[in-house]
LUMVOMI-262076 format. One record per residue (C-alpha): residue number from 1; x, y, z. Coordinates in steps of 0.5 Angstrom, whole numbers, m for minus. Layout:
N
<r><i>NUM</i><px>X</px><py>Y</py><pz>Z</pz></r>
...
***
This chain:
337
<r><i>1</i><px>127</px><py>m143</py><pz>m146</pz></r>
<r><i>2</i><px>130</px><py>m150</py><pz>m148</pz></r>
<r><i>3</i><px>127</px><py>m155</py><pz>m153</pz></r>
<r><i>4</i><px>129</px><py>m163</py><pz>m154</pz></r>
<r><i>5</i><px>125</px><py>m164</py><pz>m162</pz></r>
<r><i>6</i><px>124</px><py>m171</py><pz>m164</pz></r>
<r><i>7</i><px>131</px><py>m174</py><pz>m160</pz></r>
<r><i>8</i><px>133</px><py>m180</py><pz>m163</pz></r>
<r><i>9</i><px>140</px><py>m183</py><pz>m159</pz></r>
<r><i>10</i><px>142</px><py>m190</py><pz>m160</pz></r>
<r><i>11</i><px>148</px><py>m194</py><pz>m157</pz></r>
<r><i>12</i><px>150</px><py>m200</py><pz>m163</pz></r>
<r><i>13</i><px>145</px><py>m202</py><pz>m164</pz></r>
<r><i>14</i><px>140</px><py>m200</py><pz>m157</pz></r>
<r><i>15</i><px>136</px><py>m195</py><pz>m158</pz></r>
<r><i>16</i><px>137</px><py>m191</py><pz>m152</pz></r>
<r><i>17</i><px>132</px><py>m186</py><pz>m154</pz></r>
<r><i>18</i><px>126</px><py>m186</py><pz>m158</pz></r>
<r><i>19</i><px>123</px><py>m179</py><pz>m161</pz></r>
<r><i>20</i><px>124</px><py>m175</py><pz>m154</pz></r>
<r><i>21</i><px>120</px><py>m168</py><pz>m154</pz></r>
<r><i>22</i><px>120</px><py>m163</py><pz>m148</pz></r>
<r><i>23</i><px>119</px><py>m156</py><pz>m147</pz></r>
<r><i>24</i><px>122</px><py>m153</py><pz>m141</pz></r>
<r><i>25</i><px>120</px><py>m146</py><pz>m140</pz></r>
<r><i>26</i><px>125</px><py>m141</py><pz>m137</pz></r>
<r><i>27</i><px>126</px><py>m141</py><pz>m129</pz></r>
<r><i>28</i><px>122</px><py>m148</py><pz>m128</pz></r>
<r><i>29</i><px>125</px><py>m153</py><pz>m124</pz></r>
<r><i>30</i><px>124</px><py>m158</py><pz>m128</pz></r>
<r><i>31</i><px>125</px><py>m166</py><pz>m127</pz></r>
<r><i>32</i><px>127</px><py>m172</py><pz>m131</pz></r>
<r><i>33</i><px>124</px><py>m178</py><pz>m126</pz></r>
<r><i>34</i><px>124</px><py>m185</py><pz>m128</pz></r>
<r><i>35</i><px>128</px><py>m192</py><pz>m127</pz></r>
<r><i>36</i><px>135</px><py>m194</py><pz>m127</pz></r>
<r><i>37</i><px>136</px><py>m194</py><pz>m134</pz></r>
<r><i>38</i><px>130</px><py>m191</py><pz>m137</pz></r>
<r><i>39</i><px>134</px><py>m185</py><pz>m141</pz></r>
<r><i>40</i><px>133</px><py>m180</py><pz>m136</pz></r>
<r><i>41</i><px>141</px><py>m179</py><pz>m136</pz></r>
<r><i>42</i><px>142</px><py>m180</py><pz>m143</pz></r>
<r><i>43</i><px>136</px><py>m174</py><pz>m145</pz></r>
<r><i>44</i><px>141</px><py>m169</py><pz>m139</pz></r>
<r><i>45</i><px>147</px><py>m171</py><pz>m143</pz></r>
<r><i>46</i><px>144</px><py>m170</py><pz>m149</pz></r>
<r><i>47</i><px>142</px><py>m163</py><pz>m147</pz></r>
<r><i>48</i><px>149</px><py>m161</py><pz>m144</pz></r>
<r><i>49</i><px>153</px><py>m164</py><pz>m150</pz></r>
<r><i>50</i><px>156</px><py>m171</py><pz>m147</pz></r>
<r><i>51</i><px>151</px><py>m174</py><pz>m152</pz></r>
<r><i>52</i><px>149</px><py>m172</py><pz>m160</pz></r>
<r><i>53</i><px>144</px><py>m175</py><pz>m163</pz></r>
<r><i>54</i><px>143</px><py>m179</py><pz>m167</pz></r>
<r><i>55</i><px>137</px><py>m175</py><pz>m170</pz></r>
<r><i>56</i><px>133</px><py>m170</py><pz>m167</pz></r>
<r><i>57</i><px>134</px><py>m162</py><pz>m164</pz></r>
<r><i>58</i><px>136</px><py>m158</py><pz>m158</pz></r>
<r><i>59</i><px>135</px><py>m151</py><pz>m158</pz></r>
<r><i>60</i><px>136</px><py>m145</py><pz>m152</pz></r>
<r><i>61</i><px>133</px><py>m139</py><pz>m153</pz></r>
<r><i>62</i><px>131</px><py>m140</py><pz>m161</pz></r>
<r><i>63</i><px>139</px><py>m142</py><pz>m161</pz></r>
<r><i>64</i><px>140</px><py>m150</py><pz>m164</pz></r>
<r><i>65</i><px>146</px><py>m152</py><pz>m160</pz></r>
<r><i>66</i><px>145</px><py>m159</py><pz>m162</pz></r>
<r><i>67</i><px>152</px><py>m160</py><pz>m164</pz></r>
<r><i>68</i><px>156</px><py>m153</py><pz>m161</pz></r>
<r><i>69</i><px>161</px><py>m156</py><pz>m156</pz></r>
<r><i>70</i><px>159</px><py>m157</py><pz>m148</pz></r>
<r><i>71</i><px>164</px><py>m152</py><pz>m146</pz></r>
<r><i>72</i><px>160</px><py>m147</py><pz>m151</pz></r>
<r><i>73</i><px>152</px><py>m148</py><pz>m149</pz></r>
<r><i>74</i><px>153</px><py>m144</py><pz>m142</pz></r>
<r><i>75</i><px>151</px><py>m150</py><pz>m138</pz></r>
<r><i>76</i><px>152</px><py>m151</py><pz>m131</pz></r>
<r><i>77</i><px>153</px><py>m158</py><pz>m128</pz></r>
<r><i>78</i><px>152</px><py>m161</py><pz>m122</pz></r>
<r><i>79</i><px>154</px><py>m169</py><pz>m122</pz></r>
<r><i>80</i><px>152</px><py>m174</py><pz>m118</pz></r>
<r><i>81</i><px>160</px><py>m175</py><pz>m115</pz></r>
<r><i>82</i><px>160</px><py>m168</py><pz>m115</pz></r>
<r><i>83</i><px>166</px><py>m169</py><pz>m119</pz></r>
<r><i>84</i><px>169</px><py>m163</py><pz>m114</pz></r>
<r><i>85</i><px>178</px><py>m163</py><pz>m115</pz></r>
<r><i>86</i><px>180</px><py>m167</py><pz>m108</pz></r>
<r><i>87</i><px>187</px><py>m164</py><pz>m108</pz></r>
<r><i>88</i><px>184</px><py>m156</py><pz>m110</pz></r>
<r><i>89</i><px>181</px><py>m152</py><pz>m104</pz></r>
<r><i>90</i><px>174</px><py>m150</py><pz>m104</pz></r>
<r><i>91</i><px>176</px><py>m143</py><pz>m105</pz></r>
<r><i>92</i><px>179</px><py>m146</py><pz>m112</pz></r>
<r><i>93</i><px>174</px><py>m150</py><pz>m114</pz></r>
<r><i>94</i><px>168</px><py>m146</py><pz>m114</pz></r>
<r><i>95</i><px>173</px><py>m141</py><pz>m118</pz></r>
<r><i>96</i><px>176</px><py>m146</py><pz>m123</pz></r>
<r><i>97</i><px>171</px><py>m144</py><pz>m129</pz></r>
<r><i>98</i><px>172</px><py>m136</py><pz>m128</pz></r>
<r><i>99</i><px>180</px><py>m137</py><pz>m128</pz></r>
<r><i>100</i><px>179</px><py>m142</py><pz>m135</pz></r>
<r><i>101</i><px>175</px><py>m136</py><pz>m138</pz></r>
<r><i>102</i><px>180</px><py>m131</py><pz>m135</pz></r>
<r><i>103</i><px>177</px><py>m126</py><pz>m131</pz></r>
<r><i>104</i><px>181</px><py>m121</py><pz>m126</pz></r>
<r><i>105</i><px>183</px><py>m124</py><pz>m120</pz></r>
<r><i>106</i><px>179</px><py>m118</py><pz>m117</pz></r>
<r><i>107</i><px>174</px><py>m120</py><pz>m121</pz></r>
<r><i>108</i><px>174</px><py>m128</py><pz>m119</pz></r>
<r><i>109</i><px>175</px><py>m126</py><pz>m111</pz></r>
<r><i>110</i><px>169</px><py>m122</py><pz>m112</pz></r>
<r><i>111</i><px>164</px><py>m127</py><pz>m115</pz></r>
<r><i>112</i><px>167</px><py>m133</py><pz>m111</pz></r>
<r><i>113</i><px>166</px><py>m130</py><pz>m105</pz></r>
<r><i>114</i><px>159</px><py>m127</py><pz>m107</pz></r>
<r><i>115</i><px>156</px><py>m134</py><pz>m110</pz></r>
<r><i>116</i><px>160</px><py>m137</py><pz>m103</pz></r>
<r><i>117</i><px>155</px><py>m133</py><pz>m98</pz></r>
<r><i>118</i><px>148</px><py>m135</py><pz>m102</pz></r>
<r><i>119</i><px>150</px><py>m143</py><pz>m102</pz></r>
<r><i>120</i><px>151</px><py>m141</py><pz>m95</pz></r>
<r><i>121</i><px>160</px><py>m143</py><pz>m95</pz></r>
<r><i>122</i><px>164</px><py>m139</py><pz>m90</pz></r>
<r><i>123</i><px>171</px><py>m136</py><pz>m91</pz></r>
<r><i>124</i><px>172</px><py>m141</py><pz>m86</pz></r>
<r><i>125</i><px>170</px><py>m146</py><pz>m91</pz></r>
<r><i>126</i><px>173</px><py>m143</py><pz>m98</pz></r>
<r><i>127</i><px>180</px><py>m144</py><pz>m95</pz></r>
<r><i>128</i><px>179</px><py>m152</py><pz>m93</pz></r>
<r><i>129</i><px>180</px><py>m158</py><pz>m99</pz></r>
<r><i>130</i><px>174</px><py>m160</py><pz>m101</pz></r>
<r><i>131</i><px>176</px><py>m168</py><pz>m97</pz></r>
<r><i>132</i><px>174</px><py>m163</py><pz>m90</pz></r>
<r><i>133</i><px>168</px><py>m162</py><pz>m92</pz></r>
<r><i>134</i><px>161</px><py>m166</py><pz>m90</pz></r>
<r><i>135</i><px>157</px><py>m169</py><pz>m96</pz></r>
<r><i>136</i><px>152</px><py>m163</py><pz>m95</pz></r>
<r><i>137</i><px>157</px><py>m158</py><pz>m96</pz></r>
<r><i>138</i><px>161</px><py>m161</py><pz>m102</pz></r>
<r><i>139</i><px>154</px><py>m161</py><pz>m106</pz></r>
<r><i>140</i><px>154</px><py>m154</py><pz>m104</pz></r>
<r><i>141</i><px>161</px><py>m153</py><pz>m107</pz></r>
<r><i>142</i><px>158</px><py>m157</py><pz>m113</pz></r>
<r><i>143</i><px>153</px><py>m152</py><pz>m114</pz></r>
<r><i>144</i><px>157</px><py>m146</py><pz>m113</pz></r>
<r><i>145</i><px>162</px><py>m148</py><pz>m119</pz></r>
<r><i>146</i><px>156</px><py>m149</py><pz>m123</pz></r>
<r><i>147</i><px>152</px><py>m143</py><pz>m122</pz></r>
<r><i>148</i><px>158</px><py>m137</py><pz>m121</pz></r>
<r><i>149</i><px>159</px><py>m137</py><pz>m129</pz></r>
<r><i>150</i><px>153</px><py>m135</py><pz>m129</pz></r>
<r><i>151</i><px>150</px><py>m140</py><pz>m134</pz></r>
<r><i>152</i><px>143</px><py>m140</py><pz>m137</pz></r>
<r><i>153</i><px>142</px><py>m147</py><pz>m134</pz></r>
<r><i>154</i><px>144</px><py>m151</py><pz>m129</pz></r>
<r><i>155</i><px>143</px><py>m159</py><pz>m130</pz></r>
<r><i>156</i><px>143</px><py>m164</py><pz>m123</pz></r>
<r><i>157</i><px>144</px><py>m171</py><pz>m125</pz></r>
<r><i>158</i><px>141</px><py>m174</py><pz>m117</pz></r>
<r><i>159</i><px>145</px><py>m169</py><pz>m112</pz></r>
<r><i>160</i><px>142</px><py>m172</py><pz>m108</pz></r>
<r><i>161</i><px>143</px><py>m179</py><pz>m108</pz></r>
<r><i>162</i><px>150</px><py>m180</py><pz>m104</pz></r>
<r><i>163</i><px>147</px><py>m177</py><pz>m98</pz></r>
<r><i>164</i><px>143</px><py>m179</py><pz>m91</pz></r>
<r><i>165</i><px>136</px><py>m179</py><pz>m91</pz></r>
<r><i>166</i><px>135</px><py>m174</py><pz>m86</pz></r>
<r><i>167</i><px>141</px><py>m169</py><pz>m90</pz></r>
<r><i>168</i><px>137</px><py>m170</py><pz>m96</pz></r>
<r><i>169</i><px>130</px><py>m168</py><pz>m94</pz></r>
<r><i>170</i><px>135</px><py>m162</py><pz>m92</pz></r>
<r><i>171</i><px>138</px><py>m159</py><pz>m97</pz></r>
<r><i>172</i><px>132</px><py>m162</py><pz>m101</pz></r>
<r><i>173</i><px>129</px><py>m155</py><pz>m100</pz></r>
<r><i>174</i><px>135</px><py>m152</py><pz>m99</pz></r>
<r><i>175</i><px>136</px><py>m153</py><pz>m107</pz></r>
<r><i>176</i><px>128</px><py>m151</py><pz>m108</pz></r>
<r><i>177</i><px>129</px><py>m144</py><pz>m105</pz></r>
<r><i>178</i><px>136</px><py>m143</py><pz>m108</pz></r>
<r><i>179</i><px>133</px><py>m144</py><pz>m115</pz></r>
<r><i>180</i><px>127</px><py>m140</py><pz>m113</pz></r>
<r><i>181</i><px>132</px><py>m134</py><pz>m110</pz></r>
<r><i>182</i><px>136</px><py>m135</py><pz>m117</pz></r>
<r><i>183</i><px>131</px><py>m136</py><pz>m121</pz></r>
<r><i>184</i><px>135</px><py>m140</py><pz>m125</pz></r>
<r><i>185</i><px>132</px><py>m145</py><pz>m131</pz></r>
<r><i>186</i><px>134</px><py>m153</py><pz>m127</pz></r>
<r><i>187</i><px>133</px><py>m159</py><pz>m130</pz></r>
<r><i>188</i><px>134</px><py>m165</py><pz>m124</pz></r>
<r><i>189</i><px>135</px><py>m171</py><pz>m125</pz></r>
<r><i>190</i><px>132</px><py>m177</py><pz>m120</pz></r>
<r><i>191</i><px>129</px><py>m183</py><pz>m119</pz></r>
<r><i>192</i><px>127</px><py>m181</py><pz>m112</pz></r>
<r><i>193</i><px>119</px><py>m180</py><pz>m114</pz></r>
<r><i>194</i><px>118</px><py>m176</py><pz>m106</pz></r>
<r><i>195</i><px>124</px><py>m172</py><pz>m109</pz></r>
<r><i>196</i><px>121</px><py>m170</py><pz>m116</pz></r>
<r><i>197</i><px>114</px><py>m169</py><pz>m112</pz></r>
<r><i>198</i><px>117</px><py>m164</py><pz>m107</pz></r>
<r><i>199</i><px>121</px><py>m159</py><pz>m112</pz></r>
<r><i>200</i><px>118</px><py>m160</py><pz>m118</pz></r>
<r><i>201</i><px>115</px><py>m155</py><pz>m122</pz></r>
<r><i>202</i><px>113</px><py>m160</py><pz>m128</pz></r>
<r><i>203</i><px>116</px><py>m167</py><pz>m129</pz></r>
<r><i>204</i><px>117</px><py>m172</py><pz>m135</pz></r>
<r><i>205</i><px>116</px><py>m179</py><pz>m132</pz></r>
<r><i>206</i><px>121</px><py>m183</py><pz>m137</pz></r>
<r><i>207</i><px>121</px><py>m190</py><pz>m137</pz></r>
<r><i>208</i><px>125</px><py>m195</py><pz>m143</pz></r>
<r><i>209</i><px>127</px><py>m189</py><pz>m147</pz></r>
<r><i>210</i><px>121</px><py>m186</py><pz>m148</pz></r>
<r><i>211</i><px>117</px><py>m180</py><pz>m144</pz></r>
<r><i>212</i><px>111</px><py>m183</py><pz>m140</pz></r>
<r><i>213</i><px>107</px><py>m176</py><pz>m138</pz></r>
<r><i>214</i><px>110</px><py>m169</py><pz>m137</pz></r>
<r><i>215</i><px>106</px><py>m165</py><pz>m132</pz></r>
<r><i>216</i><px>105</px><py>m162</py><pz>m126</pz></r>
<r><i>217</i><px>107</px><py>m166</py><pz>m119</pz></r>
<r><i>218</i><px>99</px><py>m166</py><pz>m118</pz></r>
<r><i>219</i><px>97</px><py>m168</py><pz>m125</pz></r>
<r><i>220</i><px>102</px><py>m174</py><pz>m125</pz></r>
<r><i>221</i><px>100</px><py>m177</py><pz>m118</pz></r>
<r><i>222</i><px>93</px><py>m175</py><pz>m118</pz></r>
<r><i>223</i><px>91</px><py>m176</py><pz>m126</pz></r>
<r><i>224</i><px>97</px><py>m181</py><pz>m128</pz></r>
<r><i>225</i><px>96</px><py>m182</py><pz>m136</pz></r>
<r><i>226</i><px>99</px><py>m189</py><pz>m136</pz></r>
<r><i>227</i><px>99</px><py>m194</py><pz>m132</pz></r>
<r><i>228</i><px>106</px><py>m195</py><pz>m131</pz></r>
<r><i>229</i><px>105</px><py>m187</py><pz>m128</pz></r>
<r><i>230</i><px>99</px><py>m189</py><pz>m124</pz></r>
<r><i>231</i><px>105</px><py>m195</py><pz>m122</pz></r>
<r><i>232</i><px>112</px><py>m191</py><pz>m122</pz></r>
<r><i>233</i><px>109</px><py>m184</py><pz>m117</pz></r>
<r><i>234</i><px>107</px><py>m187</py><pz>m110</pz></r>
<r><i>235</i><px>104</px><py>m193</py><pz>m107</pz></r>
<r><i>236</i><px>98</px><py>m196</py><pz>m110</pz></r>
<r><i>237</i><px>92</px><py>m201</py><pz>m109</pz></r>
<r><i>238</i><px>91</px><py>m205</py><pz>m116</pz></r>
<r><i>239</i><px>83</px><py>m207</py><pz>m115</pz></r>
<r><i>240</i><px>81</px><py>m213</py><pz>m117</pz></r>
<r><i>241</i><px>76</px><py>m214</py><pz>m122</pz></r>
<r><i>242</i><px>70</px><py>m216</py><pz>m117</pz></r>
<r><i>243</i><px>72</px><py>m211</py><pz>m112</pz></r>
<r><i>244</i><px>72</px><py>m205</py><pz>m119</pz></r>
<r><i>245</i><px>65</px><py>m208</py><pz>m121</pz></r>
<r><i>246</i><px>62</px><py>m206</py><pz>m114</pz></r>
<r><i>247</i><px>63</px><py>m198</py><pz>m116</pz></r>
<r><i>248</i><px>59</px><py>m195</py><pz>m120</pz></r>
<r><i>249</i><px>61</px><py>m193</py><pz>m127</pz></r>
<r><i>250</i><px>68</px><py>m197</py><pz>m126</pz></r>
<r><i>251</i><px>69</px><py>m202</py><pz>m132</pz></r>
<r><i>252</i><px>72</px><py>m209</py><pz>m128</pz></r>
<r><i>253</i><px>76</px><py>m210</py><pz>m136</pz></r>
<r><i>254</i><px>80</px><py>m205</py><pz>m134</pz></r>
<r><i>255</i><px>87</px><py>m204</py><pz>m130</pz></r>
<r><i>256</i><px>84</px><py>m201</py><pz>m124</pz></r>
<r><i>257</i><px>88</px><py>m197</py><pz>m118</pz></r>
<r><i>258</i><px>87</px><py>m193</py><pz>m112</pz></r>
<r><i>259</i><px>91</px><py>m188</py><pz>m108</pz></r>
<r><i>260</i><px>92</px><py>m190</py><pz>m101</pz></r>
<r><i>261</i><px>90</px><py>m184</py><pz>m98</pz></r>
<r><i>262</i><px>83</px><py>m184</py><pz>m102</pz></r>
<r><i>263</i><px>80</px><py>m191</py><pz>m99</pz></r>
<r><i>264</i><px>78</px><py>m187</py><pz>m92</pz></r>
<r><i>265</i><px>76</px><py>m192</py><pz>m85</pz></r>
<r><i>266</i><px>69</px><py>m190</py><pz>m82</pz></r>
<r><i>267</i><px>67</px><py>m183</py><pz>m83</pz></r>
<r><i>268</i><px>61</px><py>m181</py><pz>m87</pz></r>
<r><i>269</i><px>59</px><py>m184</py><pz>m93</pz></r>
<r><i>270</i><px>59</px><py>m179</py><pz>m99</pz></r>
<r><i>271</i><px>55</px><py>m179</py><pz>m106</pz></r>
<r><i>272</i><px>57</px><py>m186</py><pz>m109</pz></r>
<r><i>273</i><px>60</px><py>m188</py><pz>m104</pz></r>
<r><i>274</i><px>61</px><py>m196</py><pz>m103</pz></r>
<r><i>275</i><px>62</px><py>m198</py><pz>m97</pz></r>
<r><i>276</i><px>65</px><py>m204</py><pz>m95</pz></r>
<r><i>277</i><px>67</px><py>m209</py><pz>m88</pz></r>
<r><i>278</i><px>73</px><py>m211</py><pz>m86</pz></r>
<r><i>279</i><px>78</px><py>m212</py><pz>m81</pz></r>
<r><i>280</i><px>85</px><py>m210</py><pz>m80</pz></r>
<r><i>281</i><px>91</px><py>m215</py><pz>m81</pz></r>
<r><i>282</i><px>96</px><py>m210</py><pz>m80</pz></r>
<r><i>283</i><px>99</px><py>m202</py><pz>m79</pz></r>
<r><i>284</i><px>105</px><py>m199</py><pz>m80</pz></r>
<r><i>285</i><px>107</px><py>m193</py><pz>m75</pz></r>
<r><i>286</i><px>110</px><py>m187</py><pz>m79</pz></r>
<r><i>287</i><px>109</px><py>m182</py><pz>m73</pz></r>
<r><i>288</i><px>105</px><py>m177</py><pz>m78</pz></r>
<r><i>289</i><px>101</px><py>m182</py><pz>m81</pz></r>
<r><i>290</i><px>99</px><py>m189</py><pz>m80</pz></r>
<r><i>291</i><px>98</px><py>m194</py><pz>m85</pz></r>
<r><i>292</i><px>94</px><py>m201</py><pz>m86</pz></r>
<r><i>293</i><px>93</px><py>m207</py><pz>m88</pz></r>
<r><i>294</i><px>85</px><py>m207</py><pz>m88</pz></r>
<r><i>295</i><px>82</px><py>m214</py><pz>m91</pz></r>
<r><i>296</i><px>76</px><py>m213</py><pz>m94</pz></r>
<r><i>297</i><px>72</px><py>m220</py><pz>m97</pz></r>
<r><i>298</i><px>75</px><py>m220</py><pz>m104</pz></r>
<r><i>299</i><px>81</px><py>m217</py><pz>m103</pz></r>
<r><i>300</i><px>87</px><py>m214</py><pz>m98</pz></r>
<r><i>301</i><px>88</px><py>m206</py><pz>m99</pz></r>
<r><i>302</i><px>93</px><py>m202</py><pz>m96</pz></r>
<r><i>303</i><px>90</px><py>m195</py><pz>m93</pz></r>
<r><i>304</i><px>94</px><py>m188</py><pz>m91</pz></r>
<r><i>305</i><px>90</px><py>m184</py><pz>m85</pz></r>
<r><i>306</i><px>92</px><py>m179</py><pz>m82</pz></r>
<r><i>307</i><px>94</px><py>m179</py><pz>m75</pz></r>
<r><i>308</i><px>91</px><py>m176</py><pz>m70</pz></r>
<r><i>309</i><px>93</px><py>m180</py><pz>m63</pz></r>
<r><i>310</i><px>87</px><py>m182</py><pz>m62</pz></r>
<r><i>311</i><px>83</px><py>m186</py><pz>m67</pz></r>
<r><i>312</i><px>88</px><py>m191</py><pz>m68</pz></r>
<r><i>313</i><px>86</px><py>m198</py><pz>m70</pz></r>
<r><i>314</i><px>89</px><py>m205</py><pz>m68</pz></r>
<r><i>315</i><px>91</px><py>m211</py><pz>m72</pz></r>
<r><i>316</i><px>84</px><py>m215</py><pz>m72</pz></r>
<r><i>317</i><px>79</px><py>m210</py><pz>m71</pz></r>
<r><i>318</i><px>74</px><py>m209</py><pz>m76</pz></r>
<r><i>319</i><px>73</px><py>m203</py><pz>m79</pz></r>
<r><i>320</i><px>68</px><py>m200</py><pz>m85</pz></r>
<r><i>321</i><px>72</px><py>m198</py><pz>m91</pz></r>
<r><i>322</i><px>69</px><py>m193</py><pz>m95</pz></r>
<r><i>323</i><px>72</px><py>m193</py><pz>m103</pz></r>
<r><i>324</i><px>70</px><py>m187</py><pz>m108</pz></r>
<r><i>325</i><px>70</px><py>m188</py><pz>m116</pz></r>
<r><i>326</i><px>72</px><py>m182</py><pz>m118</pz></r>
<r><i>327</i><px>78</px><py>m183</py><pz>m114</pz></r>
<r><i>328</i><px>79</px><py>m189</py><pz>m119</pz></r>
<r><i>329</i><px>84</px><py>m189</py><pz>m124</pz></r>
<r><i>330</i><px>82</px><py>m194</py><pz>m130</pz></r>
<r><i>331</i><px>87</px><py>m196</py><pz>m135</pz></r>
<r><i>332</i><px>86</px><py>m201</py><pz>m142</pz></r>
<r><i>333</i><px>89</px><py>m207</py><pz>m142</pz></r>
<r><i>334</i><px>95</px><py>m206</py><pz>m147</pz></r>
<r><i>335</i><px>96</px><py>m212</py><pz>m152</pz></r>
<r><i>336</i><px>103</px><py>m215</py><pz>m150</pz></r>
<r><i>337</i><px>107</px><py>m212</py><pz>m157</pz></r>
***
């Protein structure tokens, strides 16, 4: 569906991109994540035209649109400001491309008013400025003018980013289902790890203009391919060298690292399990799960468990940690360039 080939982009003398490749197949909700200034946005402008490059390919569908112009690609845009028109009423927002294009009014009523109904806006709504709507219905509005030219693809450059955590969690999986119900191929742009996570169907993990890893939500979290993955994607436990030589088949030369959800407190021991003793400095009370800092005789871990009401452990208590290798992810020391 869409493919990025050896995409150098260069600002002066920065380069802001070195050689970026990806493959989006069609219908995928993929995420470019990373940093600020990791070139993510610059690859999304690339793709829509803001951008040319240097050198280097983009293709839709077999077609190379690298140099055709940004209101030719048939891309739809969903900015982080929205860039939604304050003095035009909601109705004339989600319109605006459809009257550029010049359809029958008959025609623009009928597709407004049916995009309108899917992003969930009212006829109440469509009469209102822009300026009376919340954060949540102004991106909604924003989604509606990109979809409603029906374009091949729409490009959200973080949409969520200017909206309260609980509305973000929110429309979050309002904007998944839509995408879903559309079956629309969606490049998402974000620095938001949970965000990527939760919507994506594949991710490119981008940092200093260079893409770090693509792949599943599973593959990046659970087999992150570098170490700056293993670092960027969730929290982590770096093991130190003695504690990493304890586990069998672990090399203590190497970076190693370990998912807080992997280290487990009591319980059955496994295959290859190393069991440790340590006692609780801290806890962190989130509700679903609870989070500890555990002290152990060669380091201090971090450890996620699950909360059940009733097993709860208390600051100095002690407590048997138990830490399996293959749970470990081991990285070679990079030689500084």
């Amino acid at each position: 569906m869409i493919k990025l080939n050896d995409i150098v982009v260069k600002f002066g003398d920065f380069t802001a991109l070195h050689s970026i490749n990806v493959h989006v197949k069609e219908g995928e909700f993929f995420t470019f994540l990373g940093p600020s200034g990791c070139g993510k946005t610059t690859t999304l402008r690339t793709l829509t035209g803001f951008i040319e490059p240097v050198s280097g390919t983009v293709e839709v569908k077999g077609r190379d649109i690298t140099h055709v112009p940004i209101e030719e690609r048939n891309i739809g845009i969903v900015f982080q400001s929205y860039a939604l028109f304050p003095t035009m009423t909601v109705y004339d927002n989600i319109a605006f491309g459809l009257k550029v294009k010049k359809l029958k009014k008959a025609e623009i009523d009928k597709k407004v008013r049916d995009i309108a109904k899917k992003v969930e806006l009212s006829d109440e709504q469509l009469g209102k400025a822009v300026t009376q709507l919340s954060g949540g219905q102004q991106q909604r509005v924003a989604i509606a003018r990109a979809l409603v030219t029906g374009p091949a693809i729409i490009c959200m450059d973080e949409p969520l980013s200017n909206l309260d955590a609980k509305l973000r969690v929110q429309l979050r999986n309002e904007l998944k289902k839509m995408q879903r119900d559309f079956g629309i191929t969606t490049i998402y742009v974000t620095h938001d790890q949970e965000e990527a996570l939760t919507l994506s169907d594949r991710i490119a993990v981008f940092n200093s203009g260079v893409i770090e890893q693509i792949g599943t939500p599973n593959e990046v979290y659970n087999h992150s391919e570098t170490e700056f993955v293993c670092n960027f994607i969730g929290d982590i436990n770096r093991l130190s060298p003695e504690l990493a030589g304890q586990l069998a088949g672990v090399d203590p030369r190497c970076h190693n690292y370990i998912r807080l959800e992997r280290v487990r407190v009591g319980g059955q021991p496994r295959e290859k399990d190393l069991c440790l003793e340590g006692r609780v400095e801290s806890l962190e009370y989130y509700g679903l799960y609870i989070k500890y800092t555990i002290a152990l005789g060669c380091q201090t871990v971090k450890v996620i468990e699950k909360n059940d009401g009733v097993n709860i452990y208390e600051p100095g208590q002690a407590v048997t940690v138990l830490l399996n290798p293959r749970d470990v992810m081991s990285y070679e020391e990079v030689a500084a360039k």
